[in-house]
C-alpha positions as CSV (number, residue, x, y, z in Angstrom):
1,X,114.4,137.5,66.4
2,X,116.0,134.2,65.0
3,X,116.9,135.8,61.9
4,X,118.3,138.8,63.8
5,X,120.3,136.5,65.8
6,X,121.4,134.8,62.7
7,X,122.4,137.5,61.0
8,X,124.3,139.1,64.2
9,X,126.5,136.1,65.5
10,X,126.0,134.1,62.4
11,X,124.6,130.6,62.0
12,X,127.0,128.3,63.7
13,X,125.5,129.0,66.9
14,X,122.1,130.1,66.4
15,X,120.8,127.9,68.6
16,X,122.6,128.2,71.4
17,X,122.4,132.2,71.3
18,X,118.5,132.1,70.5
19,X,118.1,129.8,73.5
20,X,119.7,132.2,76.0
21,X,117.6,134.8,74.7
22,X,114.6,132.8,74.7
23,X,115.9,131.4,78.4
24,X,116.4,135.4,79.2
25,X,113.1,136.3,78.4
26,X,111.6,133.1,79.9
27,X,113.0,134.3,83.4
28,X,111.6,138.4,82.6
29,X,108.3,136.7,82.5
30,X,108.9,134.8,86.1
31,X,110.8,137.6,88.1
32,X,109.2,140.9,86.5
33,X,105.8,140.4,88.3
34,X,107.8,139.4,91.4
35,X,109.2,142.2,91.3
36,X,106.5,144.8,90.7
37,X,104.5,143.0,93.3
38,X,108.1,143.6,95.8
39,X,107.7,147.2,94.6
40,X,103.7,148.0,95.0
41,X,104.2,146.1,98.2
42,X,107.1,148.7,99.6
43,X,105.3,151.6,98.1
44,X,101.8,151.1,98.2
45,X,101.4,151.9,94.5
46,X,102.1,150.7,90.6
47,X,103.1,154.0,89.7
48,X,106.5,153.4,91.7
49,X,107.6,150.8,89.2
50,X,107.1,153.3,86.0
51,X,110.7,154.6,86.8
52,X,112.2,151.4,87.1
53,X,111.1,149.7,84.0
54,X,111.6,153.6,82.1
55,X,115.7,152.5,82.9
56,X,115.5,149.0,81.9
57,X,113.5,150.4,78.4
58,X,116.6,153.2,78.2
59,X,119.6,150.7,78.7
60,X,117.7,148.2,75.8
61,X,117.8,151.3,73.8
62,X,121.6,152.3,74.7
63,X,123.0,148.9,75.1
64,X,122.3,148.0,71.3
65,X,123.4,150.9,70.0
66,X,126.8,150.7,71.5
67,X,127.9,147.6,70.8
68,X,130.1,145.7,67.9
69,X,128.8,143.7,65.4
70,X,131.1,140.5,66.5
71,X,134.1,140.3,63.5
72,X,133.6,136.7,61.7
73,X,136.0,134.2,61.9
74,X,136.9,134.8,58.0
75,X,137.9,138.8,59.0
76,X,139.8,137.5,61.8
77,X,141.8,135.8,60.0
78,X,142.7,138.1,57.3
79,X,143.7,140.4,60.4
80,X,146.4,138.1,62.3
């Protein structure tokens, strides 16, 4: 993942970009077994939170796929 990062936004702000994902995925960890706990609670069963994560897996397949590379600053300039 840091060398995706790295290669994605570029190395100026590596840090700060892999710490948000890291913080992201810190707070997945915390809040996703709340959350199937909510959800067996309200419906008795595990099986109810199968179509919730299936959406979450989908949009981390879609959301990826339809975004920009970010331009670098060096393109960016050459463009104004």
């Amino acid at each position: 993942m840091p060398s995706f990062n790295a290669e994605y936004f570029g190395t100026k702000f590596m840090g700060l970009n892999y710490g948000l994902i890291v913080t992201a995925w810190g707070f997945a960890g915390l809040l996703g077994p709340i959350l199937v706990a909510k959800i067996k609670d309200l419906t008795g069963s595990f099986a109810a939170t199968l179509p919730a994560f299936a959406i979450v897996l989908l949009a981390s397949v879609i959301i990826p796929s339809v975004t920009d590379k970010p331009a670098s600053r060096a393109a960016v300039a050459t463009e104004v």
